[in-house]
Structures are given as C-alpha cells and as structure tokens.
C-alpha positions in Angstrom: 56.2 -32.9 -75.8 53.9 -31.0 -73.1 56.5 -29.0 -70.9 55.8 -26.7 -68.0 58.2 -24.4 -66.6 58.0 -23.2 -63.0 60.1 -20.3 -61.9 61.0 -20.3 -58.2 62.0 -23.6 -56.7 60.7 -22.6 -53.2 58.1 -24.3 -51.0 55.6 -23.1 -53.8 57.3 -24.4 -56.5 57.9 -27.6 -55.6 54.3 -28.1 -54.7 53.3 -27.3 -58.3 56.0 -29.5 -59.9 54.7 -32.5 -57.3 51.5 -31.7 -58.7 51.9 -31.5 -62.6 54.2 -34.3 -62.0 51.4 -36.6 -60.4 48.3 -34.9 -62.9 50.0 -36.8 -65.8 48.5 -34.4 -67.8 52.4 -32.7 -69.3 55.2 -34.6 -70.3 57.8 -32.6 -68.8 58.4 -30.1 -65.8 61.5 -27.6 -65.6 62.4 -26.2 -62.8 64.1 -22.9 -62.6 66.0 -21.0 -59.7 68.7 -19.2 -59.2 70.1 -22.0 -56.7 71.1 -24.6 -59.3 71.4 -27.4 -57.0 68.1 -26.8 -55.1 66.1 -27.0 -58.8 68.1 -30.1 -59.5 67.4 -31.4 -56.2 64.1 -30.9 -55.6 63.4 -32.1 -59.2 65.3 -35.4 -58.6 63.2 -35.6 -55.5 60.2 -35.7 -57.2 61.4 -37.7 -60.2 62.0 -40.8 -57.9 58.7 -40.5 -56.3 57.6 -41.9 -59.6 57.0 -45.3 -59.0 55.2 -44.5 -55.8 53.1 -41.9 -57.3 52.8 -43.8 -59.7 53.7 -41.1 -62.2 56.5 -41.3 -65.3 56.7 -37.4 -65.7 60.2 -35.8 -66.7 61.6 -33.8 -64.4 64.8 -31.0 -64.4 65.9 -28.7 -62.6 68.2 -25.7 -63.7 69.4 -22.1 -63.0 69.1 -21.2 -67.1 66.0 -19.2 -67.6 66.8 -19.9 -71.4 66.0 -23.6 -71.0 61.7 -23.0 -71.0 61.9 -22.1 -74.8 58.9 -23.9 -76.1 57.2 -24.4 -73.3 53.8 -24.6 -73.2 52.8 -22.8 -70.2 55.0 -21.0 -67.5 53.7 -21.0 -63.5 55.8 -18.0 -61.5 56.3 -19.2 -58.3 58.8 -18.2 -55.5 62.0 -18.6 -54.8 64.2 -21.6 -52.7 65.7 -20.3 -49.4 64.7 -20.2 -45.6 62.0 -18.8 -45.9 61.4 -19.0 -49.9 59.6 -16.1 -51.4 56.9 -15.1 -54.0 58.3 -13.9 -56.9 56.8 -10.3 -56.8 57.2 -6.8 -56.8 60.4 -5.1 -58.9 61.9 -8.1 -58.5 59.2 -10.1 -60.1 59.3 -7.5 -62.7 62.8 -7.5 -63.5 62.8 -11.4 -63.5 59.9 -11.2 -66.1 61.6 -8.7 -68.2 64.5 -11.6 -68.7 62.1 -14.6 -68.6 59.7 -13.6 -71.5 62.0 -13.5 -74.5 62.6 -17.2 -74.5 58.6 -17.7 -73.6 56.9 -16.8 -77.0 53.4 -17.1 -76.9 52.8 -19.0 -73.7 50.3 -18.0 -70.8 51.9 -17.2 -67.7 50.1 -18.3 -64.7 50.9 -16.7 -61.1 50.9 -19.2 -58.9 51.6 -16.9 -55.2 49.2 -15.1 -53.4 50.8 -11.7 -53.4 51.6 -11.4 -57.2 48.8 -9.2 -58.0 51.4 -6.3 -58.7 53.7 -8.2 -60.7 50.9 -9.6 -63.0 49.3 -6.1 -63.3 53.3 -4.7 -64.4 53.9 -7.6 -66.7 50.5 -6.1 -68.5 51.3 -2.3 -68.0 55.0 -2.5 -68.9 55.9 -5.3 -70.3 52.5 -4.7 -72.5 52.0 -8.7 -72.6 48.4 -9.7 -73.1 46.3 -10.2 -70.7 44.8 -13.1 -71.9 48.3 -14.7 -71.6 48.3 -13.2 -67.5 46.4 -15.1 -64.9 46.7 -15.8 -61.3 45.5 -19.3 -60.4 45.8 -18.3 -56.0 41.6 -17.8 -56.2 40.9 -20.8 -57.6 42.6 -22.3 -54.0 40.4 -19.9 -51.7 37.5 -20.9 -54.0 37.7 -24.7 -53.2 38.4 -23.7 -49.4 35.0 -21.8 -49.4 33.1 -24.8 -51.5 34.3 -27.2 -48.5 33.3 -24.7 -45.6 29.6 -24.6 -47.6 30.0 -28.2 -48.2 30.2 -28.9 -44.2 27.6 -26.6 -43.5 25.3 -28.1 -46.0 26.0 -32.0 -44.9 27.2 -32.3 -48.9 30.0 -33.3 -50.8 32.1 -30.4 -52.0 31.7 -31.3 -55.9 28.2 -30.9 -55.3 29.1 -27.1 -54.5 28.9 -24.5 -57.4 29.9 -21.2 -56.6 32.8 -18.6 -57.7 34.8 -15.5 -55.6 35.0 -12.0 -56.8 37.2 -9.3 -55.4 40.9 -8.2 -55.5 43.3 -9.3 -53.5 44.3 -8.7 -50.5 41.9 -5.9 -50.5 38.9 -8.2 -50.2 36.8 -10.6 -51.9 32.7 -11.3 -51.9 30.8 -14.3 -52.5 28.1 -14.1 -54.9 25.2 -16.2 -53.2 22.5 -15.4 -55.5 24.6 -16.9 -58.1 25.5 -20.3 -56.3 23.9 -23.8 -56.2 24.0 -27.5 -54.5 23.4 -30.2 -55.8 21.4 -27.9 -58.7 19.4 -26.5 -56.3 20.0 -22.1 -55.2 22.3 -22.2 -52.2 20.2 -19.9 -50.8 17.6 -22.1 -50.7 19.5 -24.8 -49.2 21.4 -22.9 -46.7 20.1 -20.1 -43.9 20.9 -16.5 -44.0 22.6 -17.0 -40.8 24.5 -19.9 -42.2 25.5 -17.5 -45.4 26.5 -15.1 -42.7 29.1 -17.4 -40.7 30.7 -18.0 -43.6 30.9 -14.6 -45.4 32.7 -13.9 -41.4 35.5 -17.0 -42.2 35.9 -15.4 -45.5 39.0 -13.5 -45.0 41.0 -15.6 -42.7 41.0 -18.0 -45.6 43.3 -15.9 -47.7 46.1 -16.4 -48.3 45.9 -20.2 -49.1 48.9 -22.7 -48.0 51.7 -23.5 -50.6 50.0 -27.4 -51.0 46.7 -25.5 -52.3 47.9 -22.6 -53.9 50.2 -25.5 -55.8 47.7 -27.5 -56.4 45.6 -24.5 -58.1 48.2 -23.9 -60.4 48.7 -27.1 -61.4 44.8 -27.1 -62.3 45.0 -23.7 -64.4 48.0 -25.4 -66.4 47.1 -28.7 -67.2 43.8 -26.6 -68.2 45.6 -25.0 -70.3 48.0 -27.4 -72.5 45.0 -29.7 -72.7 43.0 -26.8 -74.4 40.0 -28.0 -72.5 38.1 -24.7 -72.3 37.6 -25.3 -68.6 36.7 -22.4 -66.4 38.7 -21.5 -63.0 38.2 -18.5 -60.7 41.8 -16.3 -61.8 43.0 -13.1 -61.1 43.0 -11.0 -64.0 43.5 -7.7 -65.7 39.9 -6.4 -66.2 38.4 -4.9 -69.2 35.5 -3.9 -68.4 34.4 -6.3 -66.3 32.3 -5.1 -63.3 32.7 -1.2 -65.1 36.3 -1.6 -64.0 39.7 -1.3 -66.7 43.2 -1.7 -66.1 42.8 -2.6 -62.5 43.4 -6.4 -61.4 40.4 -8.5 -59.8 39.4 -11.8 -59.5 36.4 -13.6 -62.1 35.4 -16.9 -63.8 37.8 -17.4 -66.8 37.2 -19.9 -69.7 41.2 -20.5 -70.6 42.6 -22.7 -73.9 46.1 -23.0 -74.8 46.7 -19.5 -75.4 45.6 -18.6 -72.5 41.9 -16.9 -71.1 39.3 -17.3 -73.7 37.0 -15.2 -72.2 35.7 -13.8 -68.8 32.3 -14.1 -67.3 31.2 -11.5 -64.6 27.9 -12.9 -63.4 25.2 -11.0 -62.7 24.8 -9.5 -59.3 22.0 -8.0 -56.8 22.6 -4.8 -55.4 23.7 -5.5 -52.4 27.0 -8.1 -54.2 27.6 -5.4 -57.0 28.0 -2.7 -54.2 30.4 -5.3 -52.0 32.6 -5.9 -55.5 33.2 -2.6 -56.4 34.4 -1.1 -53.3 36.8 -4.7 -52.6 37.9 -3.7 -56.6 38.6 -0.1 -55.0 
C-alpha cells in the first residue's frame, strides 16, 4: 500500500490531499492536524468526491502524528484555522523533531512557500539527509513562468522547457540561454524585449496560491513513490552547487523513492551566474 502523509490540514493541505487523491498514483492519504475533526473532515470531504472525481483513493484524517509510520513520503503543509498557516519556523522545527521518529526513511517534501528555514533546520539540526529534504513550492512558480512564455510565444505550455534558480524569497533568475520551445532556443524564438517583460513579472509570481503550490506537491510525491526518476525544479540544501554549501536554493532535481537522486545546475553565461549568486546571497 502507497500512503502519503500530509501534515497541516489547512487550505494547503487539503489541496495536496485533493490532488494525490485525484492523481491515483497512492493508495492512501493521511491527514494530520492538531484539530482532529478538521483532518477527519476535510478527509471525508474529499473521500466522497470519489465517484465524481472519479477517484477510489483512501482517505483519513487524524490528530496522531504516530499514525504515518510506513509511509512512503511525507508533504509538510500548514495548519487548519482562519487563516491556516505554513508549518515553519521553531514551530516547524519542533513539529519535525516529533514527526520524524515514526517517518523512517521517507523523503519529506515542503509543500509551503515560506519553509525554506524549516527545511534548512531539519538538515542542520535534525542532521536528516538532504536528499530526503525537498521543497516542491518552485516547481509551482516554474509552471507559472512556462505559461507566461507560453502566451508570449502563441504555444502550448508543454511545449515550454525551462527551469528557475534562486532562493526564496530573496530572488530567483531564469536561465534563458538554457531554455527551449518546441526544441528550438527560446532565445531564438522570443525577443530580448519579450525575455525582458517577463524577467519584470517574475517576482510578483512568488508566492504561488495554495491550488498550485498543492498541486506541485502532489507532482514531487507521486514522483517519488512511483520511483520514476522524473526531474522537478525543488528547493534544496546545496552541496556545492553553484560554489554554494549549506545554504538552501532552488535547482533541477532527479528524485526516486528515497528521495533526490541527484542535482543538475546547468551551465550558465556570465551575466545568469552573476544574477544566481547574489539571489543565493
């Protein structure tokens, strides 16, 4: 049996649950928040949505951070109230610090947009892996850009290869030399003037919405329990990478079921490596 766990039963969460629940992909989603009822709730919610999705995924809900023993991957999320929030900061860490005896092995992916800091503590402190550490949130501001390029190029998005460097919130760059459409260079496709509008939109893209940030997460895990070796733009603990350690940033990621195989930093002009290293700091 396939189970994902999601911590945080907030807005967040129950957009990533609605989306493993609808991917198929897992046989089983636990919800887990302090507010009992809300888990249950929102998990029964989804549950009967079945036979509209149409989807026959298992869903629970539950307080008991014990219950995601043997899950395959666990997705930190926020937690239920008005407004929920992004598990993060020492609370984030201290959650953690309970959560990861019952998790074994399993990657952890951060599914909020402001859990840099708790991702970079579970490495420092917690001295987990950081091949087990990811944070899905770029992957959502990389499809965002791919549909800005995509309506600026009259194309399809999925004809749209490209990735996002950076750090969060700090700042994040765009590699053009590095992207294509439709095989072709971007750069070739699309004007300097046309790179330059979007580069502009860039940062009023971040931080994604709860449906894509959910959505993203729900991408990284089902990427992960399928052991499909795809690769995602995630947040990671660098080593190395861009002549940067112990720092968090974003790259491409090649991730299995134990979590990131391995990192690609692609190569870079001048001008891009200059525009990663001071958004890295």
């Amino acid at each position: 049996m396939l189970t994902v766990c999601v911590i945080g039963a907030g807005e967040l969460g129950g957009a990533v649950a609605h989306a493993l629940a609808r991917g198929g992909r897992v046989t089983r989603v636990v919800l887990v928040d302090d507010a009992a009822s809300v888990a249950a709730g929102k998990a029964l919610d989804i549950q009967q949505s079945g036979p509209i999705g149409p989807f026959d995924t298992r869903l629970e809900g539950t307080s008991d951070l014990s219950q995601v023993a043997g899950a395959s991957v666990c997705v930190v999320a926020d937690r239920s109230g008005r407004p929920s929030t992004e598990w993060q900061d020492e609370d984030g860490a201290a959650m953690l610090r309970r959560l990861t005896p019952h998790l074994a092995a399993a990657p952890i992916v951060f599914a909020g947009a402001s859990q840099a800091g708790v991702l970079l503590a579970a490495s420092r402190d917690l001295h987990i892996g950081r091949e087990r550490l990811m944070g899905s949130a770029p992957d959502a501001l990389t499809a965002a850009v791919k549909s800005m390029v995509a309506l600026e190029a009259g194309c399809s998005p999925t004809e749209v290869g490209l990735t996002v460097l950076g750090a969060p919130p700090r700042g994040f760059v765009v590699p053009w030399s590095e992207a294509s459409i439709g095989g072709y260079s971007l750069e070739r496709v699309l004007a300097q003037v046309q790179l330059t509008r979007i580069d502009a939109r860039l940062a009023g893209l971040w931080p994604p919405g709860p449906f894509a940030l959910g959505l993203a997460a729900a991408r990284v895990a089902e990427g992960l329990v399928t052991t499909s070796r795809r690769t995602f733009t995630l947040l990671t603990v660098l080593a190395g990478e861009f002549g940067v350690r112990g720092r968090v940033g974003v790259v491409p990621a090649t991730v299995s079921g134990s979590g990131i195989v391995h990192t690609r930093a692609p190569t870079l002009n001048t001008r891009e490596r200059v525009r990663v290293e001071n958004a890295l700091g």
